[in-house]
N, C-alpha and C positions, 0 to 999 in steps of 0.2 A: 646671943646677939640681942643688944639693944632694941625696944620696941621703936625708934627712931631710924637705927641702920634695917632695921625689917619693913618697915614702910618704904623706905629708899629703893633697898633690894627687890622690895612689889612694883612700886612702879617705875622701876627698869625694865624689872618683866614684862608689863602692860604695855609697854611703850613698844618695847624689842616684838611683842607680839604682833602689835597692831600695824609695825613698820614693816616687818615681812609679809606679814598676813596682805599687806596693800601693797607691795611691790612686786611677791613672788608670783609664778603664773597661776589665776584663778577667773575663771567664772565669770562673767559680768558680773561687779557688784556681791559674789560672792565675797567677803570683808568679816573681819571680828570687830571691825570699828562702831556697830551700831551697838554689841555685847561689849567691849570697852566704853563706850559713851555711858552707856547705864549703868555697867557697874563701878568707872568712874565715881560715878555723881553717887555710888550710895556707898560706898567702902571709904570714899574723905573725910577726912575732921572737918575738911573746909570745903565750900562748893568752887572757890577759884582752883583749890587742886584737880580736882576731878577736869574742870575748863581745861585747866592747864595743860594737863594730860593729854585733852582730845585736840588741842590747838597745836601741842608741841608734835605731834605724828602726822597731822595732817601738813604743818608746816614743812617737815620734812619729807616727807613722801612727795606732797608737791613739788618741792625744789626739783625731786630726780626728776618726778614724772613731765615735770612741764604744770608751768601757770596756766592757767584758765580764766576766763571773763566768770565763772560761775563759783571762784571761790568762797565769795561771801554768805552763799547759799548750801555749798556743803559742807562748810565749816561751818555755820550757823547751826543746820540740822543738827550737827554731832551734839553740838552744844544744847541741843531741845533735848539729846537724850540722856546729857546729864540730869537738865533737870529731873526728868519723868524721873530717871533712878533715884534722885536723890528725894523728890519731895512729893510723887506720885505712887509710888510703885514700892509694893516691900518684896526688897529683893531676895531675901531667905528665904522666899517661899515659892515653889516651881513653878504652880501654876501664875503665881503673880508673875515670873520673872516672865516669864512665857509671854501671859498677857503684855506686859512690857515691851517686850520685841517685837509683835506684830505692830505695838501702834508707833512705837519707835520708826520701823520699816515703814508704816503707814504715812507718817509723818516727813519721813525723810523724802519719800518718792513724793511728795504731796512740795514739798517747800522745794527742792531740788529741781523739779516740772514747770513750778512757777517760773523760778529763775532764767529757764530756755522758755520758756513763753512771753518774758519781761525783753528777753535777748530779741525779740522780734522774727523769726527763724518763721514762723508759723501766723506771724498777721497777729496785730494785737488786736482782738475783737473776740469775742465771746466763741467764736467756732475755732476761731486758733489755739485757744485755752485750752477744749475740746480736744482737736485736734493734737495738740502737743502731749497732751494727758495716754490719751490712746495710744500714740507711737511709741510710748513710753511702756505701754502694757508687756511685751516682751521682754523687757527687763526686769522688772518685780518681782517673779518669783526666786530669782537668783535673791534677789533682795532678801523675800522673807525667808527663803532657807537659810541664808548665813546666818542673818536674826537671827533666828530659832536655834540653827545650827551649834554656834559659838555662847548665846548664851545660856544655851543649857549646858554644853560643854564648862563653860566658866563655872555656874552653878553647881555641877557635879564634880567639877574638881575642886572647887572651896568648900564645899561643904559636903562629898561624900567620901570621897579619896583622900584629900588632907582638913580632914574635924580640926585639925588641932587650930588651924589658920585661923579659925570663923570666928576664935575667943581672942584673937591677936590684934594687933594694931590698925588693919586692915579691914576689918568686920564692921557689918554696915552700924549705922546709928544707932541708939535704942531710944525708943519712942511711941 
């Protein structure tokens, strides 16, 4: 198979993962889209692909799931963790991906909280900021466990389960 049809066929896979992964029953927040978002952004030739990637699952999951006033905030996040992957973070290496995912997670609950505290739900004022951050605290951990969860899961299966992938059309940048 073509190093063209094997990139396609990858993210089919990425896609198909991230769509079940968010619509099957889970966890608050437990998701592969924050380990999609990063490895997105560092397995592309291009960094619209990697967007692309986390725009086109999110686009559809939403549809099922029902629109939200906060989409431009968790579709944004996903898109922060293209970046990281693709121009912060070397993702070949565990400890980095790792480091990766927490700030990923970190990041996401951080921009995602803004966005229900812009919504006015909690007083726009410096204690509703507070406040919306805190009520938020029970959901985070679900957060960083997926992180973590999924992209060490991704990492170990691109690079310890299937080596052969890591040299293929998919394999992050060299740099």
């Amino acid at each position: 198979m073509g190093g063209r049809w094997q990139a396609i066929l990858g993210y089919l896979l990425l896609s198909l993962v991230g769509i079940a992964g968010r619509l099957f029953p889970h966890p608050p927040n437990f998701t592969p889209l924050e380990a999609l978002a990063l490895y997105g952004g560092a397995w592309s030739a291009r960094p619209w692909m990697g967007i692309g990637l986390v725009l086109l699952v999110m686009g559809i999951t939403d549809a099922v799931l029902g629109w939200h006033s906060l989409w431009p905030f968790t579709w944004g996040g996903m898109v922060v963790g293209v970046l990281l992957g693709r121009y912060l973070f070397r993702m070949a290496n565990l400890w980095q991906a790792m480091a990766a995912a927490l700030t990923q997670a970190a990041l996401f609950f951080l921009v995602t909280n803004f966005g229900v505290w812009l919504g006015g739900w909690y007083g726009l004022t410096w204690s509703g900021l507070l406040a919306c951050y805190v009520a938020a605290i029970p959901f985070f951990h679900y957060q960083l466990l997926g992180a973590v969860t999924y992209t060490g899961l991704f990492w170990f299966l691109y690079y310890r389960a299937f080596p052969a992938l890591a040299g293929k059309s998919l394999s992050p940048r060299q740099s």
